[in-house]
Every structure is written in structure tokens, then in C-alpha cells.
C-alpha atoms as a printed R data frame, in Angstrom:
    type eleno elety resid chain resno       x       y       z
1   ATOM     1    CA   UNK     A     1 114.182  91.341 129.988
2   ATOM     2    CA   UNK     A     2 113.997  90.170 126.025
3   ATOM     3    CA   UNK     A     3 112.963  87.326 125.991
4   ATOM     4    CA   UNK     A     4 116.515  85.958 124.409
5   ATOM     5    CA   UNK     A     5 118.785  83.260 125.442
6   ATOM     6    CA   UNK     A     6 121.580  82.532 123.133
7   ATOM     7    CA   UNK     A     7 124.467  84.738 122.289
8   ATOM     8    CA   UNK     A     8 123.143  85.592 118.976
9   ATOM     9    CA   UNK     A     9 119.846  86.972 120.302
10  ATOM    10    CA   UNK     A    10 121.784  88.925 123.001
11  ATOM    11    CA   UNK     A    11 124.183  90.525 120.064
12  ATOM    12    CA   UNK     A    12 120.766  91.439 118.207
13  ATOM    13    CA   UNK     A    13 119.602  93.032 121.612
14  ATOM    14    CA   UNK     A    14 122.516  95.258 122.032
15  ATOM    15    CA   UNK     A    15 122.762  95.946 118.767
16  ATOM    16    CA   UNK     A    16 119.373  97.517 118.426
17  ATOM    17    CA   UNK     A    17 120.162  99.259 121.520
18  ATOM    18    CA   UNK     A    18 122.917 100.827 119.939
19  ATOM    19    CA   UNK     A    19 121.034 101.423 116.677
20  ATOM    20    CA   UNK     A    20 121.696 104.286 115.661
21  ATOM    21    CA   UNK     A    21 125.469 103.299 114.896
22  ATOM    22    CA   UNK     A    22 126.251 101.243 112.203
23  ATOM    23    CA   UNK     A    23 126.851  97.461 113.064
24  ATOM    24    CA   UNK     A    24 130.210  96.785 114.430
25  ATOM    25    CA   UNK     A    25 130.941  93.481 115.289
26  ATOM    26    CA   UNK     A    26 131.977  90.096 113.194
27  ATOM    27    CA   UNK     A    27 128.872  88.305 114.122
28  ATOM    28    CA   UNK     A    28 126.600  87.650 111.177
29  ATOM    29    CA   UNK     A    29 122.770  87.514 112.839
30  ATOM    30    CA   UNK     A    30 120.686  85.319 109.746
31  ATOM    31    CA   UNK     A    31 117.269  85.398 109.419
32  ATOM    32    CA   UNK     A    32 113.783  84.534 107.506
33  ATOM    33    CA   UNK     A    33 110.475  85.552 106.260
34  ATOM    34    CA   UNK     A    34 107.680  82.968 107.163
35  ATOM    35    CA   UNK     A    35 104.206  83.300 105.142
36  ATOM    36    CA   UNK     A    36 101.428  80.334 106.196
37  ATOM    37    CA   UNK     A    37 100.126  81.928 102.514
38  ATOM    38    CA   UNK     A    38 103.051  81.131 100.771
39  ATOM    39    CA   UNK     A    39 102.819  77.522 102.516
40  ATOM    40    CA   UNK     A    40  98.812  77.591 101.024
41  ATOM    41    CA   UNK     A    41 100.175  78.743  97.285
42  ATOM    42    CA   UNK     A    42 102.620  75.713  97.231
43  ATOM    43    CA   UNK     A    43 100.641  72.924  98.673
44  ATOM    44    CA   UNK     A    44 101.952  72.422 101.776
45  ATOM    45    CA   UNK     A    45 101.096  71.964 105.258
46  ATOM    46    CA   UNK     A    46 102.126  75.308 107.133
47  ATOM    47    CA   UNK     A    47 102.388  74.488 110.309
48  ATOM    48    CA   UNK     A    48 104.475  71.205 110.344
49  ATOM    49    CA   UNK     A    49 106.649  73.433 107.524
50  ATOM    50    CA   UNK     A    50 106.784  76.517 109.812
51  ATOM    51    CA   UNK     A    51 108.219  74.104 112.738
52  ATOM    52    CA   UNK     A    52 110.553  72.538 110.196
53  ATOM    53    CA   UNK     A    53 111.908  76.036 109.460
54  ATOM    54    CA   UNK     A    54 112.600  76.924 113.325
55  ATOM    55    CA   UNK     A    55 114.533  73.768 113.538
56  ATOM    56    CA   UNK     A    56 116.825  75.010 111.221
57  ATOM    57    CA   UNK     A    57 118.161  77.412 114.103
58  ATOM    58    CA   UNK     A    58 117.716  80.874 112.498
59  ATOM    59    CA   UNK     A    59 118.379  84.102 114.832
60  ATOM    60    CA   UNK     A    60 115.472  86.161 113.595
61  ATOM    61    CA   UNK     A    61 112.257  85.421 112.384
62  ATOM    62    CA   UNK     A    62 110.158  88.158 110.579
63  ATOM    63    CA   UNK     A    63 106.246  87.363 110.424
64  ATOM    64    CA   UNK     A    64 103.415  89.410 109.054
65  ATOM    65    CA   UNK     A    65 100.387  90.538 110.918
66  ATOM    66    CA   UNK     A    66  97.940  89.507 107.654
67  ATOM    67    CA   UNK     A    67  94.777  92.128 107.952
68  ATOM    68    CA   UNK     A    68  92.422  90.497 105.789
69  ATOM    69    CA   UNK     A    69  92.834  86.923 107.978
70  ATOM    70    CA   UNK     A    70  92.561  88.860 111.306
71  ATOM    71    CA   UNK     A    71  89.640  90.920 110.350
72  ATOM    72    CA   UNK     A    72  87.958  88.873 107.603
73  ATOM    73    CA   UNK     A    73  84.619  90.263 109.437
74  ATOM    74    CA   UNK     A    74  84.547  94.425 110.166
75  ATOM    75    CA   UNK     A    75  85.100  94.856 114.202
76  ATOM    76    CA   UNK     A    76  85.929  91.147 114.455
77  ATOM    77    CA   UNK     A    77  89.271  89.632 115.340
78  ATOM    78    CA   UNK     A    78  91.201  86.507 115.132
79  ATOM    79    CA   UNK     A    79  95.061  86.278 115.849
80  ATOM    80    CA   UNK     A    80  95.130  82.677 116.466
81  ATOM    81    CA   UNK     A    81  97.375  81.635 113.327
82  ATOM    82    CA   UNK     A    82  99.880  84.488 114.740
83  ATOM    83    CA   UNK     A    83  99.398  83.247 118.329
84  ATOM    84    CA   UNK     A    84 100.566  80.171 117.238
85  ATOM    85    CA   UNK     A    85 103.522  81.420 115.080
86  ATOM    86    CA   UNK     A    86 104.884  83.380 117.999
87  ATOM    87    CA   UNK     A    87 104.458  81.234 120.665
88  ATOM    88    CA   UNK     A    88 106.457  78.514 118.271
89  ATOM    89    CA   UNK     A    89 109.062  80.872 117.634
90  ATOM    90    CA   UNK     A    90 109.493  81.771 121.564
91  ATOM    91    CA   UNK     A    91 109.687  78.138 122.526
92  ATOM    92    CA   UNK     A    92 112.912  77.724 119.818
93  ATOM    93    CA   UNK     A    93 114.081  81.232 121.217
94  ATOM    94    CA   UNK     A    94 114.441  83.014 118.243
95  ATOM    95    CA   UNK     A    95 113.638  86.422 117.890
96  ATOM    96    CA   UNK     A    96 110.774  88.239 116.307
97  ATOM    97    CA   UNK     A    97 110.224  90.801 113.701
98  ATOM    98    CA   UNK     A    98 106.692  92.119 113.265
99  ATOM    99    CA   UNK     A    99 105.290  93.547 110.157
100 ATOM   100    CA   UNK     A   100 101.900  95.733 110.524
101 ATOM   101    CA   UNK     A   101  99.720  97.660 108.573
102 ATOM   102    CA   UNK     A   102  97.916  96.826 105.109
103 ATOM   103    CA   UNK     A   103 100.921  95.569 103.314
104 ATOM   104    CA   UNK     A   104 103.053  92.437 104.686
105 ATOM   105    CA   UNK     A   105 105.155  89.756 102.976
106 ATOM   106    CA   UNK     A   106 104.084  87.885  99.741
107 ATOM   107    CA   UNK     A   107 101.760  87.966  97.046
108 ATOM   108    CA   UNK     A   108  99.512  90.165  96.543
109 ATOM   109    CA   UNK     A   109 101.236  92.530  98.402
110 ATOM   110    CA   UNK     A   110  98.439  94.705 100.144
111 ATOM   111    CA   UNK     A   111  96.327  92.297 102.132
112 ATOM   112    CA   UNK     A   112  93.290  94.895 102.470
113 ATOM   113    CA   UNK     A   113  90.080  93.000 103.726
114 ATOM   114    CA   UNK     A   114  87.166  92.368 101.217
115 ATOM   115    CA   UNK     A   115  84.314  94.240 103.810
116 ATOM   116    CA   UNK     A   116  87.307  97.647 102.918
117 ATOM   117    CA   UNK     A   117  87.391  97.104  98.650
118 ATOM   118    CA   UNK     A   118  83.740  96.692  98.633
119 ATOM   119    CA   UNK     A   119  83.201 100.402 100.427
120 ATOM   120    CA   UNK     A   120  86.085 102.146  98.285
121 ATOM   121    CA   UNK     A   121  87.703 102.762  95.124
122 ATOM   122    CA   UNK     A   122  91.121 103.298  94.661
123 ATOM   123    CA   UNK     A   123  93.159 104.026  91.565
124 ATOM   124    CA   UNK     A   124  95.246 102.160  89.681
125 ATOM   125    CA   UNK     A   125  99.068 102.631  90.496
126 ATOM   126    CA   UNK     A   126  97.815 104.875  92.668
127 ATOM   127    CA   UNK     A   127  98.576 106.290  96.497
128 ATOM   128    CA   UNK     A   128  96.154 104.215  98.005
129 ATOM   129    CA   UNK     A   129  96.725 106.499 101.611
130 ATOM   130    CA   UNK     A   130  95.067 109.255  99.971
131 ATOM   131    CA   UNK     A   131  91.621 107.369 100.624
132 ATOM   132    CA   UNK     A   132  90.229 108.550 104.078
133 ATOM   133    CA   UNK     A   133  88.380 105.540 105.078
134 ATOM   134    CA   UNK     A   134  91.118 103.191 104.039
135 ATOM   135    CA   UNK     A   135  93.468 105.629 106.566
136 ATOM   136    CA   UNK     A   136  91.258 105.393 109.374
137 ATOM   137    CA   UNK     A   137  91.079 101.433 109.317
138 ATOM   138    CA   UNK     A   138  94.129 100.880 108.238
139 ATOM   139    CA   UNK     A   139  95.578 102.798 111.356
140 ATOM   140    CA   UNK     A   140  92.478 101.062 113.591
141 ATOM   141    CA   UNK     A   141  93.965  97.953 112.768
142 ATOM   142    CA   UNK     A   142  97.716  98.635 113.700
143 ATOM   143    CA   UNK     A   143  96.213 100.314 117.002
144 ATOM   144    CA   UNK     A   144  94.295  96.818 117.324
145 ATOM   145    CA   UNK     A   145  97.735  94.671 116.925
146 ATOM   146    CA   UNK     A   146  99.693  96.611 119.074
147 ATOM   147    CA   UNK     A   147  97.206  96.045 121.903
148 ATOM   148    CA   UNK     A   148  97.555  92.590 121.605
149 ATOM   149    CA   UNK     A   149 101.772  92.084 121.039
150 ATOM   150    CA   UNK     A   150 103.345  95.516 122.644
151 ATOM   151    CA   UNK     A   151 103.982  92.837 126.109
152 ATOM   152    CA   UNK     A   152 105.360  90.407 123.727
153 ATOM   153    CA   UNK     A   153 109.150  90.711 124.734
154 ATOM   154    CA   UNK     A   154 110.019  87.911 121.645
155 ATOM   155    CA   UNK     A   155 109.299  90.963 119.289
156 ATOM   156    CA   UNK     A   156 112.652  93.020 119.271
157 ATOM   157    CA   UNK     A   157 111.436  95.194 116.195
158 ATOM   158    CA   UNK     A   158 107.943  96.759 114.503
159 ATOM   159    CA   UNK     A   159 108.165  96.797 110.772
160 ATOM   160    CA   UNK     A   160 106.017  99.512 109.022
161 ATOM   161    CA   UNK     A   161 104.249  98.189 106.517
162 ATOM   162    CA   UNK     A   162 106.317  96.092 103.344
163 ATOM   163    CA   UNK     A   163 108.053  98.065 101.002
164 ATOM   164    CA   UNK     A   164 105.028 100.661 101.373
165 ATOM   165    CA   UNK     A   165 106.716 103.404  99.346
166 ATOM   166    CA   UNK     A   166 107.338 101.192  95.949
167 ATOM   167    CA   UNK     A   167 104.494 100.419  93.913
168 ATOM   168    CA   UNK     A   168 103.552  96.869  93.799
169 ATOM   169    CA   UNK     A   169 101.041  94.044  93.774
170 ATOM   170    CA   UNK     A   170  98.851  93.351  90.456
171 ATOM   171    CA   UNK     A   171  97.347  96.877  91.129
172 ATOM   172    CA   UNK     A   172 101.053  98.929  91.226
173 ATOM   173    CA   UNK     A   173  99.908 100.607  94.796
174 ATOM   174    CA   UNK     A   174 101.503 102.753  96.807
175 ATOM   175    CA   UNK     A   175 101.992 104.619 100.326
176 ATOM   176    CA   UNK     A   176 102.801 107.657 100.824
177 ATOM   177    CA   UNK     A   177 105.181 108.838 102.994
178 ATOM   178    CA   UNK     A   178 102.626 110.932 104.987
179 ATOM   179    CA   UNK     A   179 100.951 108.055 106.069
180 ATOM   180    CA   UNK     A   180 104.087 105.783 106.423
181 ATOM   181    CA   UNK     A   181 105.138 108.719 109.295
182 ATOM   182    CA   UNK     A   182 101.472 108.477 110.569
183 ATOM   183    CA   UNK     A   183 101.726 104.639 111.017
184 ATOM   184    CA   UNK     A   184 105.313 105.128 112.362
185 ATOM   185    CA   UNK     A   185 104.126 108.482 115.223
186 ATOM   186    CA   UNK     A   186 101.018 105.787 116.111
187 ATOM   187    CA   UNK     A   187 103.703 102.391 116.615
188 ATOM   188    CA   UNK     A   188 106.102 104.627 118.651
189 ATOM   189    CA   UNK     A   189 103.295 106.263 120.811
190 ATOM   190    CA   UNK     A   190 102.002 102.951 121.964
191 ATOM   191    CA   UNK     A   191 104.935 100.980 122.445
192 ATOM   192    CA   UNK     A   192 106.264 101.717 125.733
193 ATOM   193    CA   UNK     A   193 109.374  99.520 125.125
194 ATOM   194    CA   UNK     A   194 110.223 101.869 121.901
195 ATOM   195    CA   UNK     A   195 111.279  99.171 120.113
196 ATOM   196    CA   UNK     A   196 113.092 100.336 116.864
197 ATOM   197    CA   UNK     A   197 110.842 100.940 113.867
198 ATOM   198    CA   UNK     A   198 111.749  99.207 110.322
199 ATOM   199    CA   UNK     A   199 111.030 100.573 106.741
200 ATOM   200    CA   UNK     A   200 112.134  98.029 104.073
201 ATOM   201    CA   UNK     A   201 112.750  98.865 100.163
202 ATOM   202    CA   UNK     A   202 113.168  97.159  96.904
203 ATOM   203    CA   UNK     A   203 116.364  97.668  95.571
204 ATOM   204    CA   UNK     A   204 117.424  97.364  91.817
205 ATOM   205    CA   UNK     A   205 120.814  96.099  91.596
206 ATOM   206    CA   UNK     A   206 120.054  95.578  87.630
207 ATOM   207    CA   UNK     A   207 120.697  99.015  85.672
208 ATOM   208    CA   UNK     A   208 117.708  98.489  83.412
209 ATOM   209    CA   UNK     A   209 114.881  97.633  86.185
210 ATOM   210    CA   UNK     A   210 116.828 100.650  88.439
211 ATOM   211    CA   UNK     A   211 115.911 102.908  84.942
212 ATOM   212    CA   UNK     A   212 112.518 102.160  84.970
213 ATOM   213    CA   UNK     A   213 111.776 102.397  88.762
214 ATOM   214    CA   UNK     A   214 113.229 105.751  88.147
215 ATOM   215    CA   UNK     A   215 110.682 106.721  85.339
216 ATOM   216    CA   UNK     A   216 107.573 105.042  87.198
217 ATOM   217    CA   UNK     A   217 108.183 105.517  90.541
218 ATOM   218    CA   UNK     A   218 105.867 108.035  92.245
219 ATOM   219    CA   UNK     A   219 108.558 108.848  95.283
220 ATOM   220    CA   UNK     A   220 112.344 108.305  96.053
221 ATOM   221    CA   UNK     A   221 111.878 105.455  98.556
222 ATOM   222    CA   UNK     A   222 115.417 105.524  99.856
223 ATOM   223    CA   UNK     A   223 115.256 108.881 100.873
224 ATOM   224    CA   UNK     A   224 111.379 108.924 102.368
225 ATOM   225    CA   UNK     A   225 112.487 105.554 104.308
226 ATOM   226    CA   UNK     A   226 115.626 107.089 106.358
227 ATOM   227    CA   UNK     A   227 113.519 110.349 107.496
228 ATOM   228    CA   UNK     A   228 111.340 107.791 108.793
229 ATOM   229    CA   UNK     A   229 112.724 104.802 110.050
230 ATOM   230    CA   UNK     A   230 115.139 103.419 112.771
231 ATOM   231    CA   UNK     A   231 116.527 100.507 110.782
232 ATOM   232    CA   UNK     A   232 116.515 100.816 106.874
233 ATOM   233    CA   UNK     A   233 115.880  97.024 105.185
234 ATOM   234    CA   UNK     A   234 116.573  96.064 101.967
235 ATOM   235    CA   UNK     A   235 114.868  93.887  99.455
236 ATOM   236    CA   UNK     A   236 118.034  92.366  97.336
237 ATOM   237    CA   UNK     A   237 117.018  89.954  94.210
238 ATOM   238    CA   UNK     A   238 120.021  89.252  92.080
239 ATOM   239    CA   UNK     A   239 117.979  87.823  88.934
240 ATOM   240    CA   UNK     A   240 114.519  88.543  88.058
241 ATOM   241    CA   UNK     A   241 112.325  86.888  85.819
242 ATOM   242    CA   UNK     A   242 109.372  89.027  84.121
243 ATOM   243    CA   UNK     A   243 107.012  88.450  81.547
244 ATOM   244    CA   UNK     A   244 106.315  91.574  79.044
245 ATOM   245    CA   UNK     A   245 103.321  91.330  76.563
246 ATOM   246    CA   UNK     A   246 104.069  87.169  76.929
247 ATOM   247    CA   UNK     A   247 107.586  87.179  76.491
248 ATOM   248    CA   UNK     A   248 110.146  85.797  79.209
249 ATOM   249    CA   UNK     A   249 112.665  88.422  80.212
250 ATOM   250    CA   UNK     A   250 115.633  87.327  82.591
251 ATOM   251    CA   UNK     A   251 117.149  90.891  84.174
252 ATOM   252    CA   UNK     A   252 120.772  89.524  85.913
253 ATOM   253    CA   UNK     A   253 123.085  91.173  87.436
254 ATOM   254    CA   UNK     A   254 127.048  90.999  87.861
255 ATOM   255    CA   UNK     A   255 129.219  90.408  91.182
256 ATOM   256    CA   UNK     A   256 130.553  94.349  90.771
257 ATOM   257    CA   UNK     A   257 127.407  95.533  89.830
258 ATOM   258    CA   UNK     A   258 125.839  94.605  93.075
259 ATOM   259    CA   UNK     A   259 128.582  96.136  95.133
260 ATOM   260    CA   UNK     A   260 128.508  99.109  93.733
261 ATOM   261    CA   UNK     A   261 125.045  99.996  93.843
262 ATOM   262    CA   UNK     A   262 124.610  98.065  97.571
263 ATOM   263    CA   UNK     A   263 127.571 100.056  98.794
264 ATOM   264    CA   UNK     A   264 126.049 103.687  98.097
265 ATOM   265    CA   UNK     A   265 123.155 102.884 100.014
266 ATOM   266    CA   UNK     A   266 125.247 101.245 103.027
267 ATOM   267    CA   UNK     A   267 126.876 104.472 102.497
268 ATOM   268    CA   UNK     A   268 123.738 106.830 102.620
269 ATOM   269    CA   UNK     A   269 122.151 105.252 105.205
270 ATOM   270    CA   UNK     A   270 125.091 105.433 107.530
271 ATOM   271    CA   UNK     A   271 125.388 108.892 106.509
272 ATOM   272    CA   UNK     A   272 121.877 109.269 108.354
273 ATOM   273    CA   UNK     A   273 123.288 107.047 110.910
274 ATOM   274    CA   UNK     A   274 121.084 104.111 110.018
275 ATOM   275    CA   UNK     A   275 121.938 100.664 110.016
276 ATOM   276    CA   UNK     A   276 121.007  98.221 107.499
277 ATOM   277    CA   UNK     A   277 119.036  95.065 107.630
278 ATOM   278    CA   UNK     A   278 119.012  93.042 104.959
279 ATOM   279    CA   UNK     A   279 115.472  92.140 104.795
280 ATOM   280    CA   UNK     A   280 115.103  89.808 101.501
281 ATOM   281    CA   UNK     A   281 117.559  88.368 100.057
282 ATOM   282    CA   UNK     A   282 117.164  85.843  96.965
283 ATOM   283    CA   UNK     A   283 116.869  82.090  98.174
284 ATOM   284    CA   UNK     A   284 114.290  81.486  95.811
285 ATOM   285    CA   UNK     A   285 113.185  81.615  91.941
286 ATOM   286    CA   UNK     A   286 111.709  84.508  90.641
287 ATOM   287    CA   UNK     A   287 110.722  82.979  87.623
288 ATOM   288    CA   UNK     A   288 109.048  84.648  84.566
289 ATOM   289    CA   UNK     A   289 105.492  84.768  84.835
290 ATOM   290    CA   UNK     A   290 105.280  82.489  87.458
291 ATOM   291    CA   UNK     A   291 103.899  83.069  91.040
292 ATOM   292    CA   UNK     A   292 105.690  80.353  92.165
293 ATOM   293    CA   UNK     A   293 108.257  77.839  90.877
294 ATOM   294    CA   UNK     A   294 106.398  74.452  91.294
295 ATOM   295    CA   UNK     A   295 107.909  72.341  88.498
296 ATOM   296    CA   UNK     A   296 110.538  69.830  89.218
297 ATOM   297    CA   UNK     A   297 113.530  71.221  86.873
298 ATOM   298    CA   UNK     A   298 115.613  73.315  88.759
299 ATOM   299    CA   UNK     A   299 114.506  77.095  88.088
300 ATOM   300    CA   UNK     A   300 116.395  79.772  85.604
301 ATOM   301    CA   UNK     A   301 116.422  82.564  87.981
302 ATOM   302    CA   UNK     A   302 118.127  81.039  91.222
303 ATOM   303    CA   UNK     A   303 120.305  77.740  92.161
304 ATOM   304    CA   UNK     A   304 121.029  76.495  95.307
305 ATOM   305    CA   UNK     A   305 124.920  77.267  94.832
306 ATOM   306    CA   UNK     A   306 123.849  81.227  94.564
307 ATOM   307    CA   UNK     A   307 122.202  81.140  98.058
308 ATOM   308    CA   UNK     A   308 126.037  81.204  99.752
309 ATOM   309    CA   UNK     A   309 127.468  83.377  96.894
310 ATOM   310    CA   UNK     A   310 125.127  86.215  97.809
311 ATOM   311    CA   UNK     A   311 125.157  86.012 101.197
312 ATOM   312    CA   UNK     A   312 129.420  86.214 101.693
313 ATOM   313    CA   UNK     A   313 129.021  89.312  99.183
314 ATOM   314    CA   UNK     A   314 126.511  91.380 101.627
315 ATOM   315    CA   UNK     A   315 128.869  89.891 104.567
316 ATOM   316    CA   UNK     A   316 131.804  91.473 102.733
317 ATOM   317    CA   UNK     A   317 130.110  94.587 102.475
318 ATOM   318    CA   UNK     A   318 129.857  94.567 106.355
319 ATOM   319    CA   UNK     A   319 126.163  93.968 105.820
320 ATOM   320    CA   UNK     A   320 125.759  91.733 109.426
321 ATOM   321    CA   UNK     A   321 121.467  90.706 109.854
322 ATOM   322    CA   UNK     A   322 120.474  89.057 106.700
323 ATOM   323    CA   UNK     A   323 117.054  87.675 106.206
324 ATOM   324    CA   UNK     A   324 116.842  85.047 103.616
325 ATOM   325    CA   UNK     A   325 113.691  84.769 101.560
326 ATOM   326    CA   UNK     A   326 112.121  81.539 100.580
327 ATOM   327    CA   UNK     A   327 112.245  79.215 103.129
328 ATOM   328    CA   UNK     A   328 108.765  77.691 102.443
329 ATOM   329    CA   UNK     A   329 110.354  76.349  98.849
330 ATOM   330    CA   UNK     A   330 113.031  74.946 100.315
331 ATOM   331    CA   UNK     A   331 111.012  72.351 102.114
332 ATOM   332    CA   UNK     A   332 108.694  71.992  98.782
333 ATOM   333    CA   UNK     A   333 111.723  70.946  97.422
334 ATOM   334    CA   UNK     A   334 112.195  68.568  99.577
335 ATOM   335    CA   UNK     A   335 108.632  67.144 100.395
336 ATOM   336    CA   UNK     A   336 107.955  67.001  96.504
337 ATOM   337    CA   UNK     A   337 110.763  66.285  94.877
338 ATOM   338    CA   UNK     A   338 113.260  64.396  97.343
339 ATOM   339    CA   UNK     A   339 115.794  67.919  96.626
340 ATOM   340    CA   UNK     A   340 117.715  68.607  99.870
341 ATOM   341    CA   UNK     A   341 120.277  70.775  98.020
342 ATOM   342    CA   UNK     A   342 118.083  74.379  98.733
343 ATOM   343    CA   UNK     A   343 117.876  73.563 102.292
344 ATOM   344    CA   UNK     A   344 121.520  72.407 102.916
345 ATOM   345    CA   UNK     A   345 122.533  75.514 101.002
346 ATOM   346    CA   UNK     A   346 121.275  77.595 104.215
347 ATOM   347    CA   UNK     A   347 121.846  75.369 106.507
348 ATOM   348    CA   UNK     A   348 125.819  76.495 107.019
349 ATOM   349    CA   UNK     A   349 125.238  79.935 106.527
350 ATOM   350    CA   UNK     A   350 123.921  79.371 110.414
351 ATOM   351    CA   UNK     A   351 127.379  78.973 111.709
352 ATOM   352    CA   UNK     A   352 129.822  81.445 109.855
């Protein structure tokens, strides 16, 4: 039996059960995405912050299998910091989400390990599955994690790779959907619970960053992702912050806006008989030229007050597992500037 115990976690259960049909019932499942890096980037301790977040009494948790920390050293592996994230979130009884592969959550995006760049070259904004060795490890690696977690009844759901088809990190990489399926054929051989398999996206609810996607974007990630996955997850980011040739550039987008565009993907993906996760969704700045937001005025690019705002829109759009993003500066927040208001923000989202 899943290891679940609450009536939430049983919902998620029979939910993925049933997932190929969309999401029926009234019950809103909310979520996170917990990075010990993005802990490191803002100064903070990550476990006693990662234990703070579980006490908020989230349904899911998503973590990231991080290559270049597991295998630092070729043939050599170390999963304690994952152990101990697991084993954390079993003891609170929250579910897990698992991302493997090269890419996972947060900055820089593809967490290749140094002993890999120093044997290859890849291209700029290029496919970077087209390089053999790099195919060969990468898919060593997921074999490697799968060994080790496929028992783990906590994990209700494999995510392949993070938002593998769009180009990103300072290197604009991508993967191709050839390997995505090869990941995906490899996860689904050796999980004898056949757990459903998640591809996430970025999605561009602002018309001018949707136009340029369009231009630069080597694939149609929507439509590689439902061929491919069992649960399609979106990436949603309201306001964006970007820095051009050292200018600040704000890209915002309206209440209708958002529904529109959100709603023809809800409606494409049920088309394929795909539910949607919502995988990311803004609880934290995205500041222009900024990694992170570390300064003590409140940010341009997100407010507390938005957090609720965007969450009741996805709920009215029958959108019903939401993963917030940005836990981690919530609690800087707190710890550095004595601001409670991010945190309390979430904290009633728990209970609608």
C-alpha cells in the first residue's frame, strides 16, 4: 500500500489511478518544489528550512534527484541529502514527486557533472541529447536512481527530466523528444509499480514572451510532452522580470489573458486525455537580472497578495494539484527580514 495516510494523499492515490481522466472532484491537492540549492543561493540553512516547509502541511512534495551532487566522482554515488529529504517527507506523510535525469528544479537548469563537461562539447542552444556519451550517462544515472527509490512507496509519481523540451539555463539547452521517450521507455520498464510518468512545460501566458518562444524554440513542447507523458505539468509565471542588453524589462500579464491561454491547454491536454498538474506556479520574484530577490524592499515582479489571486484563478479553471514555487524565500523572508506576510499567504491555501 502507498505509503499515505490522510484523505488528501488517498484522493492523490486514486486520482493517479484514474489518470487518464481528467480530475473530477472539488478537492484542491497543493503542493511544492524543495531545492537544498536554492536554500545554499539564499543563505540559509536547508535542512532546518526544509523541515520548516513540511510543517506547513503541504499534500505533495516534488524533489529533484541533483546528478552532479550524487555523482560528483564518475561510478561513485551519494544519495544521502535525498535520503534525508525523503525520509523527512515520509515521517510528515506527504507525498513524493521525483524528478530524474540531467535537468531538475532551479538554477542552472541542467545539473550535468563536471567529470561529463570536461569529456564533451556541446553547442550552444543546442540539443544537448544528440551527444552519445552524454546519452549513455545520462540514462546510467536514471537506471542508478531507480535502483535505489522504485520500493519507495512515498513516491506516487517519476518526473522526466524539468521542462527538458524548452531551452533554458545560461547555455539555452535542450532535449529532444527522442531522448525524453528514451528516458520515459527506461522509467516505465523498471518500475514495477508503473507509477505515472510527468513531463512539465513552461508556459507563456504573456503574448510577447509566447512570440518569441515561438520564433526560438527548436520544438512544440506542448505537443512532444502529451505523446509522451502520463500527467502534463505546467510551469505558470504571471510576471517576469528580464534584463535585455542591461535594461530591466517587466513582461505582465492580465486576469483574461491567463485564462484564455491556460484554458486551451486544459483543453488540449484533455483532448489527449491528460490531466494537468500544475507544477510551478509564481510564489516568488522573478526579478530582472536577478538570480534571486535578496534585498529587503518588497520585489516588482510578485507580492504576497498575488500568491491567493493566482491560485483561485487555476482552481476556477478546474485546475485541482497545484505546486507552488518558492517556498525557500518565504522563510528568507522571514529569517532575514522579520516578513511573515509570504508565508501566511500560503498558509490558507492548505485548507480551501
Amino acid at each position: 500500500m502507498i505509503y499515505m495516510k490522510n484523505f488528501k494523499c488517498i484522493f492523490i492515490f486514486i486520482s493517479l489511478i484514474l489518470f487518464a481522466n481528467p480530475l473530477l472532484s472539488d478537492e484542491v491537492v497543493v503542493g511544492m518544489t524543495f531545492s537544498p540549492i536554492q536554500c545554499e543561493y539564499l543563505n540559509q540553512p536547508w535542512e532546518t528550512t526544509y523541515e520548516d516547509i513540511l510543517d506547513m502541511g503541504f499534500d505533495l512534495i516534488r524533489l529533484g534527484a541533483y546528478w552532479n551532487e550524487i555523482e560528483a566522482v564518475e561510478g561513485e554515488y551519494d544519495f544521502s541529502r535525498l535520503d534525508i529529504q525523503i525520509e523527512k517527507a515520509k515521517a510528515k506523510d506527504i507525498a513524493i514527486v521525483l524528478t530524474v535525469g540531467m535537468k531538475a528544479p532551479r538554477w542552472p537548469e541542467y545539473f550535468i557533472p563536471e567529470w561529463i563537461l570536461k569529456k564533451i562539447k556541446l553547442k550552444h542552444a543546442g540539443d544537448v541529447s544528440t551527444n552519445g556519451f552524454l546519452r549513455k550517462a545520462t540514462l546510467n544515472f536514471i537506471e542508478k536512481v531507480l535502483q535505489r527509490y522504485k520500493n519507495e512507496d512515498a513516491i506516487i509519481c517519476w518526473q522526466v527530466e524539468n521542462e527538458p523540451l524548452d531551452r533554458a539555463g545560461p547555455n539555452l539547452w535542450y532535449i529532444a523528444k527522442d531522448f525524453l521517450l528514451e528516458e520515459a521507455m527506461l522509467i516505465r520498464e523498471m518500475d514495477n509499480k508503473q507509477r505515472p510518468l510527468m513531463i512539465n512545460i513552461a508556459t507563456y501566458p504573456n503574448t510577447l514572451l509566447r512570440l518569441l518562444n515561438r520564433i526560438f524554440s527548436a520544438t512544440n513542447p506542448l505537443n512532444d510532452a502529451l505523446q509522451i507523458c502520463d500527467i502534463l505539468g505546467l510551469n505558470i509565471y504571471p510576471v517576469v522580470g528580464q534584463r535585455f542588453f542591461g535594461i530591466d524589462m517587466t513582461f505582465k500579464t492580465t486576469t483574461g489573458s491567463r485564462y484564455r491561454y491556460l484554458k486551451k491547454i486544459k483543453e488540449k491536454a484533455h483532448a489527449n486525455n491528460l490531466p494537468i498538474w500544475v507544477t510551478e506556479l509564481q510564489a516568488e520574484p522573478w526579478d530582472p537580472g536577478k538570480l534571486v530577490h535578496i534585498d529587503q524592499a518588497q520585489p516588482i515582479t510578485s507580492s504576497p497578495s498575488q500568491i491567493r489571486e493566482y491560485f483561485l484563478e487555476l482552481r476556477s479553471l478546474g485546475l485541482d494539484t497545484i505546486f507552488l514555487w518558492g517556498a525557500e524565500y518565504w522563510f528568507f523572508r522571514e529569517n532575514n527580514f522579520n516578513d511573515t506576510s509570504w508565508k501566511d499567504s500560503v498558509t490558507g491555501l492548505m485548507d480551501m
